[in-house]
N, C-alpha and C positions, 0 to 999 in steps of 0.2 A: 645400700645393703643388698646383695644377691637375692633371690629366693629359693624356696627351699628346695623345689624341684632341681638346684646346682648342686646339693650334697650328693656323694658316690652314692652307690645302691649297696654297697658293702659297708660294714661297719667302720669307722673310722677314727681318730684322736683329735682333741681338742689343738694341737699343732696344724694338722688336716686342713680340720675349719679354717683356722685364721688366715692361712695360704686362699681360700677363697675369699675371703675377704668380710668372715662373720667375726663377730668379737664375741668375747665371755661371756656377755651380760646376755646376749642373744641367745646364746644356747643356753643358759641356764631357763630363762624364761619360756623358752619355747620348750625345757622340760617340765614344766611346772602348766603347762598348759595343753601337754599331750600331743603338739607336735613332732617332739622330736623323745627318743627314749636315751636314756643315759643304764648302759651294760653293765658298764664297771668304771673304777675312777678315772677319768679321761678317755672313754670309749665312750659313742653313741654311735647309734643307728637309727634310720628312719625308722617310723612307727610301724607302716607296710610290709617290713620285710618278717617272715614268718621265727620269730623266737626257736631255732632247734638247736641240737647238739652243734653242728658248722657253726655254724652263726656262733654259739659262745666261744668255741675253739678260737676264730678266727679272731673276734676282740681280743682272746687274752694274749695270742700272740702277736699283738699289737706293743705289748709292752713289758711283757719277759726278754729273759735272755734267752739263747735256743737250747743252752746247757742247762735249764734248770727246770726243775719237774713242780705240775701244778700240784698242790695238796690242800688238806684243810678243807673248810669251807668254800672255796673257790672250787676246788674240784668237785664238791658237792653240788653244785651249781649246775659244772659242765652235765656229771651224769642225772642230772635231772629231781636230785632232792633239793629242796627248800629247808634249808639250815638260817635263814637270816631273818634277824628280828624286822618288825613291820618298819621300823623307823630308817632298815638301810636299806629298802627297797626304794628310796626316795633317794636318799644318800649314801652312794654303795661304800660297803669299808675298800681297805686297799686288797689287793691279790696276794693270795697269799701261794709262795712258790717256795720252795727249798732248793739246796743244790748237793751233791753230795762231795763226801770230804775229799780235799785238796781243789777244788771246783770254785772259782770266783761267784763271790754270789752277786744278787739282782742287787743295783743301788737304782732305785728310780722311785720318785714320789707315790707312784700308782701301787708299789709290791711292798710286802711285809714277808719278813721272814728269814732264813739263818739257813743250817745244815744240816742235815738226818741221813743217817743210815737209811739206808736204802737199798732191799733184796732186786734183783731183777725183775720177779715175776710180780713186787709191787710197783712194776712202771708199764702203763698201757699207753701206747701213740693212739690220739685220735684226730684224726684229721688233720695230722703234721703237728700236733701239739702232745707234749709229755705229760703224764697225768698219772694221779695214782690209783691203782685200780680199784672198783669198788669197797673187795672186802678190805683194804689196807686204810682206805677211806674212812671210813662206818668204823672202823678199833680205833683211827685216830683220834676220832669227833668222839665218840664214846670214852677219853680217854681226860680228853681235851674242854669239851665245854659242861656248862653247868648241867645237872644231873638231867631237869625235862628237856633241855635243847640235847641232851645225848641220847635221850631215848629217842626222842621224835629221830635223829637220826639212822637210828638204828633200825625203826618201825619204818621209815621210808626206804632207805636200802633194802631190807627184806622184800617190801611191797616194789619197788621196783625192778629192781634186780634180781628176786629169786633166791637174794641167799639166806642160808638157813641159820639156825642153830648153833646146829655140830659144827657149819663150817667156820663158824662163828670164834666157838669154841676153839675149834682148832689153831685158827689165828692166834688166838690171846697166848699163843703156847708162848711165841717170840717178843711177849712184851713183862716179861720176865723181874719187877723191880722197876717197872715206869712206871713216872709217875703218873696215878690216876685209874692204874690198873684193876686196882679194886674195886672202883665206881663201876669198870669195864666189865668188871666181873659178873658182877652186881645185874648190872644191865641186862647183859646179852640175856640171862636167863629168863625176863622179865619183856622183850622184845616180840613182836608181835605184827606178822604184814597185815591182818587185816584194818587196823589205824590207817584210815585215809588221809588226814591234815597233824600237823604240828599238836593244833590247839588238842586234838583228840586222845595225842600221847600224852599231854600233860595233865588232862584229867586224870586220864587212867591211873598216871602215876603217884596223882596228890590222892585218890581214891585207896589204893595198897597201901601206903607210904604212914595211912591214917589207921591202917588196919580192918577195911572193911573188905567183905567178899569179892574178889574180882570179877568185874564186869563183864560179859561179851560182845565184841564188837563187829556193829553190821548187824544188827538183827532183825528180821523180817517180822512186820507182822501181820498176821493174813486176817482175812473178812469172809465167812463161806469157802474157805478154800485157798480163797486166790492172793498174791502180795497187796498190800496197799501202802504200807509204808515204810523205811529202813530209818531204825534207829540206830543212834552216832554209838550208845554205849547202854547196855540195858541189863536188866535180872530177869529172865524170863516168868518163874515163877512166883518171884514175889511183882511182877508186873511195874516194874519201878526201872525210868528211863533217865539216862545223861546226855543233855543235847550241848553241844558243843556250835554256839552262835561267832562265826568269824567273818570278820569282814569279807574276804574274798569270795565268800559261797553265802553268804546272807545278805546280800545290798536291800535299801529300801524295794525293790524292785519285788523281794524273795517274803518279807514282810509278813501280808496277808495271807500266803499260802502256807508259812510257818504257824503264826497263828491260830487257823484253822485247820490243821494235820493236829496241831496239839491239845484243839478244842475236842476235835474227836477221840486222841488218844484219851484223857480224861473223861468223857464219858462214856467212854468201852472201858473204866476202872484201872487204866493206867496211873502210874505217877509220873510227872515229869520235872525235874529240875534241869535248869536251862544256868549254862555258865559261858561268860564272854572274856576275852582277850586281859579284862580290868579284873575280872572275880579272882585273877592268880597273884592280887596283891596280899603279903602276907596277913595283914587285916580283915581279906572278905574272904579266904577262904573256909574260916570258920564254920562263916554263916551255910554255905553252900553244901560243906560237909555233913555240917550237923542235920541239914536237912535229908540229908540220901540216909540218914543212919536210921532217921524219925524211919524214914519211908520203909528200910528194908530191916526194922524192927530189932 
């Protein structure tokens, strides 16, 4: 069996591998033990090489056609928002590409996807790959997936990208009778860059959705003056906090230092209710709500 210092330094296909002389089992296993990273279906890369925009570009043209534009969640991907559940970061879904009409589309195990209209100024090239551009992006997934992975959407494109509102609005002019457009509508209004993670839009949104005062998010809270600590989602005057515990920003590592940020929030007369990844089962949400309600009277 080769080793690993034989794999390219560029990303490369499960076809790739086997031509060096690795088999399937090997690269699964070597993903599953952080040797090796797996991009998208049938694409890896060593772990070393720095995850940016290139680098996703260059996997996906790995296994598109060159006629067809990235969209969806995949292109969410390239321009840097995190639209995918925890479970397909492990095991990525397929690519999702469209083509436009009279246009052969993608047949390959790795892509999902059909045919859409498609304006011009919704195709940006990056890095020699077709893509859709952000705001056409963020109205899709907002159109498209369930109601908190369409905000979180929404809330990351803003926070990334800079786009606004209005310009928001203006887009939805051309989605006219699609379906989903309502949710779309719904949303934008509702959308918010300062939402750092995922998990922080979907409080927010089980927060409104229950009828209680909207939250602000990012709030500093000072000691004498000066910052000491930033809350995920808070009430300033009734002093009642929503911490948003996610795997990615909270590892056992982060632990003690949460703990004790929250021990002091609490006895400076804060309230704090802490929700995880599990509390958005339709079962626990109750609990957690009814608690911010106790809290903010």
């Amino acid at each position: 069996m080769p080793a690993i210092d034989c794999l390219p330094d560029r990303p490369f296909t499960t076809a790739a591998a086997l031509t060096l002389g690795f088999n399937r089992t090997t690269l699964s296993r070597w993903v599953r033990t952080g040797r090796l990273r797996r991009l998208l279906v049938g694409v890896y890369a060593r772990p070393d090489l720095p995850e940016n925009m290139e680098l996703r570009c260059e996997a996906a043209a790995l296994v598109i056609n060159p006629s067809s534009v990235v969209c969806d969640r995949t292109a969410a991907w390239i321009w840097g928002v995190d639209v995918l559940d925890s479970h397909e970061l492990e095991h990525c879904p397929p690519v999702e590409t469209y083509v436009l009409r009279g246009r052969a589309r993608t047949r390959r195990r790795q892509c999902a996807g059909g045919v859409r209209d498609l304006h011009e100024d919704d195709i940006v090239e990056v890095h020699g790959l077709r893509v859709t551009s952000p705001p056409r992006t963020a109205l899709d997934l907002a159109c498209k997936l369930r109601r908190r992975d369409a905000l979180a959407a929404l809330d990351g494109f803003m926070r990334v990208h800079g786009l606004t509102t209005a310009q928001l609005r203006r887009g939805l002019n051309r989605y006219f009778r699609r379906r989903g457009v309502v949710q779309a509508r719904q949303l934008v209004e509702l959308a918010d860059p300062r939402s750092e993670s995922p998990g922080e839009s979907w409080a927010r949104l089980e927060v409104l959705d229950h009828g209680l005062p909207a939250p602000e998010p990012q709030v500093w809270v000072y000691e004498d003056g000066r910052p000491v600590f930033r809350l995920d989602l808070a009430w300033r005057r009734r002093k009642v906090a929503l911490e948003y515990d996610g795997r990615d920003f909270h590892g056992e590592d982060r632990r003690d230092h949460d703990k004790a940020r929250r021990n002091w929030l609490r006895e400076h007369g804060w309230t704090v209710v802490v929700v995880r990844a599990e509390d958005f089962a339709p079962e626990r949400i109750q609990g957690w709500i009814h608690e911010l309600r106790t809290a903010l009277g």
